[in-house]
C-alpha positions as CSV (number, residue, x, y, z in Angstrom):
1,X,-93.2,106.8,-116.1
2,X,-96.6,106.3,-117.0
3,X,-97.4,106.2,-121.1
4,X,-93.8,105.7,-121.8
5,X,-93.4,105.1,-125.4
6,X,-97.2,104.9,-126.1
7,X,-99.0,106.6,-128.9
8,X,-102.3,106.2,-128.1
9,X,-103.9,106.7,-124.8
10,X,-108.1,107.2,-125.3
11,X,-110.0,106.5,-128.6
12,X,-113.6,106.4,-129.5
13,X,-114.6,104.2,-132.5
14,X,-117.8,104.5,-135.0
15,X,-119.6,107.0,-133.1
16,X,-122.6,108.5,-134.9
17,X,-122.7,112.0,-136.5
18,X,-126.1,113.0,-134.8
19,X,-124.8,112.7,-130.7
20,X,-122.2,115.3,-132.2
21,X,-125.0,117.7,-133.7
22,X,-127.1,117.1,-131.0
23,X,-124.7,116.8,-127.5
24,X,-121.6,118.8,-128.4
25,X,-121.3,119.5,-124.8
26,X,-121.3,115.6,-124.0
27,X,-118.7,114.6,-126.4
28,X,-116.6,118.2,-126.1
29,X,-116.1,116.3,-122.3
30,X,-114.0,113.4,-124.3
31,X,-112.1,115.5,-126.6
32,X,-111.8,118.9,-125.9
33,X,-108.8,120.6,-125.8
34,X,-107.2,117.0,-126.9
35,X,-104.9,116.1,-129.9
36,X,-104.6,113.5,-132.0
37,X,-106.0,111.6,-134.9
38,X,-109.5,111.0,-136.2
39,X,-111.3,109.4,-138.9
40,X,-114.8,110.4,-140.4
41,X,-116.4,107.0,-142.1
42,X,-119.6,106.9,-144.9
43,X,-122.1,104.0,-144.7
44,X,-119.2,102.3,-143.1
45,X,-116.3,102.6,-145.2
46,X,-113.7,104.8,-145.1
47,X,-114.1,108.3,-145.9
48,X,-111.1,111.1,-144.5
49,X,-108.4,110.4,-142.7
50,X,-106.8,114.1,-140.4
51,X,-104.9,115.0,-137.2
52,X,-106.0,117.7,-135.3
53,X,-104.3,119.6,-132.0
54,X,-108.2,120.2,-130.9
55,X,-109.9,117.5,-132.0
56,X,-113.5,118.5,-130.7
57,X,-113.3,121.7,-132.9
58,X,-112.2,120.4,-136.1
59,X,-115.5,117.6,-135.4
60,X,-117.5,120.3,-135.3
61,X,-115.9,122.0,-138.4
62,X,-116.4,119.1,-140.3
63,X,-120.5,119.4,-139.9
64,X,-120.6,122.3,-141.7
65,X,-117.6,122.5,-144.1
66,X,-117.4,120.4,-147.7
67,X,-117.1,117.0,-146.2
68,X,-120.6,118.2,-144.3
69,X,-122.5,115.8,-146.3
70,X,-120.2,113.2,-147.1
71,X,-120.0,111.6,-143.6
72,X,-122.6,110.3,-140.9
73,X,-120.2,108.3,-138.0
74,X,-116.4,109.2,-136.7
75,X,-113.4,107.9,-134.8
76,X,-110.6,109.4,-132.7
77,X,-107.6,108.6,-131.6
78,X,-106.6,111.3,-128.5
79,X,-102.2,111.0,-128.6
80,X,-99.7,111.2,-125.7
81,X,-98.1,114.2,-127.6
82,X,-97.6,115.3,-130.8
83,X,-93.9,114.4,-131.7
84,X,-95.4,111.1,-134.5
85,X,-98.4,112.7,-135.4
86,X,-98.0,114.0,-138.9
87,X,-96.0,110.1,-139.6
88,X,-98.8,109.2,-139.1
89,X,-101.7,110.8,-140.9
90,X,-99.2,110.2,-143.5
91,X,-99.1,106.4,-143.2
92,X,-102.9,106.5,-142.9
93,X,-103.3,108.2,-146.0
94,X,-100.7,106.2,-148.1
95,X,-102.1,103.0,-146.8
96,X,-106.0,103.7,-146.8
97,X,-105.7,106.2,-149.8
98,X,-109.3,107.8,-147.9
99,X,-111.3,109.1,-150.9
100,X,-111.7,112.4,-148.7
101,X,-108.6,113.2,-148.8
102,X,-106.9,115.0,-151.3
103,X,-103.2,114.6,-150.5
104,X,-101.4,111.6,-150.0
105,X,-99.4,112.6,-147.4
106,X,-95.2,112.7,-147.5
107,X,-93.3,111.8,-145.1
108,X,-90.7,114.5,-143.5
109,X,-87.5,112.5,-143.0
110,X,-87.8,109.1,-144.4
111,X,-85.9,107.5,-146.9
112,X,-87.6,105.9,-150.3
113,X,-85.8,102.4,-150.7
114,X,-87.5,102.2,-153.5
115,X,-84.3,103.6,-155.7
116,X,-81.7,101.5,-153.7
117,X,-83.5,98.6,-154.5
118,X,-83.6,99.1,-157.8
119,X,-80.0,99.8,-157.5
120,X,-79.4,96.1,-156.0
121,X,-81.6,94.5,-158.1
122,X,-79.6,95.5,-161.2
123,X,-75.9,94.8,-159.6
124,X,-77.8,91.1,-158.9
125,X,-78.9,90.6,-162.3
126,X,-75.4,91.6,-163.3
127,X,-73.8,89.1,-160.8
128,X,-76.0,85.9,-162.1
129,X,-75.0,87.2,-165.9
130,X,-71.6,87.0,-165.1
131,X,-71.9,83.5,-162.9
132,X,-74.2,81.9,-165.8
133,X,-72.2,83.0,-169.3
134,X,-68.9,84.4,-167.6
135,X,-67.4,88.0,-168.1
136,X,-64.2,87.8,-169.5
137,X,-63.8,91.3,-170.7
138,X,-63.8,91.6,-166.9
139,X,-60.8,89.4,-166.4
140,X,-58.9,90.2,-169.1
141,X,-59.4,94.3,-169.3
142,X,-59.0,96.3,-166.1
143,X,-61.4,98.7,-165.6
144,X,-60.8,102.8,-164.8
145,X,-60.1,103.2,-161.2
146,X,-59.7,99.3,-160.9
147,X,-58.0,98.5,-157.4
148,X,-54.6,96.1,-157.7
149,X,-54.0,93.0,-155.9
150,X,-52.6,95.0,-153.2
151,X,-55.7,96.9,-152.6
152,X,-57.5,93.9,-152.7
153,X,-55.5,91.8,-150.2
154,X,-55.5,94.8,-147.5
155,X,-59.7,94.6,-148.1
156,X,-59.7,91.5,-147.1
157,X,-59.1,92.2,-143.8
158,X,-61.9,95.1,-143.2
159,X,-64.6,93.2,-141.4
160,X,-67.0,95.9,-143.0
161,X,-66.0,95.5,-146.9
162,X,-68.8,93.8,-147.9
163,X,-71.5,96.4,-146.3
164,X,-69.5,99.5,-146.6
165,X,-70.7,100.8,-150.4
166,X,-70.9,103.6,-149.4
167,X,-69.9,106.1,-146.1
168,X,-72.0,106.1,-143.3
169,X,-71.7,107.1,-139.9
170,X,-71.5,105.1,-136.6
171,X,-72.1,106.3,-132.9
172,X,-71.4,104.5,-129.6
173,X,-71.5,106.2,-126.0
174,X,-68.7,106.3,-123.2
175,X,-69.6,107.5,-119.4
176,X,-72.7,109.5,-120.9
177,X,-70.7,111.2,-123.6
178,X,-71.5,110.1,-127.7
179,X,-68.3,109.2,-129.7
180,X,-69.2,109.3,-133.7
181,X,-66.7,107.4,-136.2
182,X,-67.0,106.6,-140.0
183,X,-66.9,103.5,-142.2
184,X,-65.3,104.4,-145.1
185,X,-66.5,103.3,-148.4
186,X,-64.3,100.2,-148.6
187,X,-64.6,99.3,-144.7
188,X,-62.3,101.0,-142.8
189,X,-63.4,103.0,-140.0
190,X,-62.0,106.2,-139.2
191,X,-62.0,107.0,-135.4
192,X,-60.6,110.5,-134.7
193,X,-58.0,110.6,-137.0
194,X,-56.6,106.8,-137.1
195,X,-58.2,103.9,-139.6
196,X,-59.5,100.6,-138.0
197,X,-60.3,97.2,-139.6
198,X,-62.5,96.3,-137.7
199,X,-65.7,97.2,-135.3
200,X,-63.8,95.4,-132.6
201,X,-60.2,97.6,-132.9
202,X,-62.6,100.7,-133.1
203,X,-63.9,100.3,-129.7
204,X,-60.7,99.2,-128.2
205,X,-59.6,102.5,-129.0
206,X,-62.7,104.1,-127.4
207,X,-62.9,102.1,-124.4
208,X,-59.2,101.2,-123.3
209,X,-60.2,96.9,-123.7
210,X,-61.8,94.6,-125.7
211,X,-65.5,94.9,-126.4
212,X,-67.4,93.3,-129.1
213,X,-67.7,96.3,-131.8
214,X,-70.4,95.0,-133.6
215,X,-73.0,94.8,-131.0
216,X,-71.6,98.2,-129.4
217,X,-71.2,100.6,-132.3
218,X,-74.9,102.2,-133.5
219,X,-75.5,103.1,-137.5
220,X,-78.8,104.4,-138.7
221,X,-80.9,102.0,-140.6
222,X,-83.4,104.5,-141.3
223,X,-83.5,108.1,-140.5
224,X,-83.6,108.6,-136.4
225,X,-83.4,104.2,-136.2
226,X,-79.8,103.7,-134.6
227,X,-79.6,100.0,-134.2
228,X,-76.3,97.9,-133.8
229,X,-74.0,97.6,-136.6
230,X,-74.5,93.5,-136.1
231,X,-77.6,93.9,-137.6
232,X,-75.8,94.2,-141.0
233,X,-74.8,90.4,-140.9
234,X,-77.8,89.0,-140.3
């Protein structure tokens, strides 16, 4: 198919203000009835940053509303659709911070890292305190909740411990049909019922013979970015 998985599709860069004023009709051929995204510049720096669904209208708008003076040449960016276009005003906006603009722009499903960095960084310092000067409150006292030797053994075995801090979901597909499963905080993966210790055993049980788990079960890195749960190792 034609476009498939592109953004983009026509643009016009640094076109003056006065062909607008004075041949709407010319460029109303270019972007009329189009969506997408367009950018109005100032003696050649960035000035506002907006999407429009009919981009030849909200041009004209801007002659006459309070950016009227503000701006004398434009760009726009005509989209394939408008699933990504409010990602990315936003991106625009938080990148480019357009003096125009008044909002910075949020995004709708996206996760901050920000705090689970902050959250690593700390357990790191931690870990480097304890390798350079020792802990041995740590070894002598056992904490609340501590797990025993047992517990400790039977992690060993999860192929996931060390990337399962918390519960996430995993997704794989069999003849056209989506299978989900869990990795537990800990590792272990429940699969309809039954715990697994391992990627591997998981999709055994989906798929009647051995596969290679890792490259076959899906987790989402970011919200609506499934990629493989190999990723995690490297």
């Amino acid at each position: 198919m034609k476009g498939k998985g592109q953004l983009v599709t026509q643009y016009l860069e640094s076109v003056s203000r006065e062909l607008l004023e004075e041949d709407q009709k010319l460029v109303r051929g270019y972007v009329r009835n189009r969506h997408g995204i367009y950018v109005l510049y100032r003696r050649g720096k960035l000035y506002y940053v907006g999407l429009a669904t009919t981009l030849h209208s909200r041009l004209r708008q801007h002659l006459r509303d309070r950016h009227g003076a503000s701006w004398d040449r434009f760009s726009v960016y005509v989209t394939i659709n408008n699933a990504h276009m409010k990602d990315l005003e936003c991106l625009a906006l938080r990148i480019m911070r357009p003096p125009g603009n008044k909002e910075r722009g949020k995004f709708r499903r996206s996760e901050d890292l920000r705090r689970r960095l902050r959250k690593d960084f700390r357990e790191a310092q931690i870990r480097q305190m304890d390798d350079l000067f020792g802990d041995e409150r740590r070894s002598l006292v056992k904490p609340r909740g501590a797990r025993t030797g047992q517990d400790q053994d039977r992690e060993k075995t999860l192929a996931l411990t060390r990337f399962a801090k918390r519960s996430f979901e995993i997704r794989t597909r069999r003849k056209g049909k989506q299978v989900k499963a869990r990795v537990l905080k800990g590792g272990a993966i429940r699969l309809r019922g039954k715990r697994y210790n391992s990627p591997s055993l998981a999709a055994k049980a989906v798929f009647g013979n051995a596969r290679n788990g890792w490259r076959i079960w899906l987790f989402e890195r970011a919200p609506g970015d499934w990629v493989p749960i190999d990723t995690l190792r490297k």
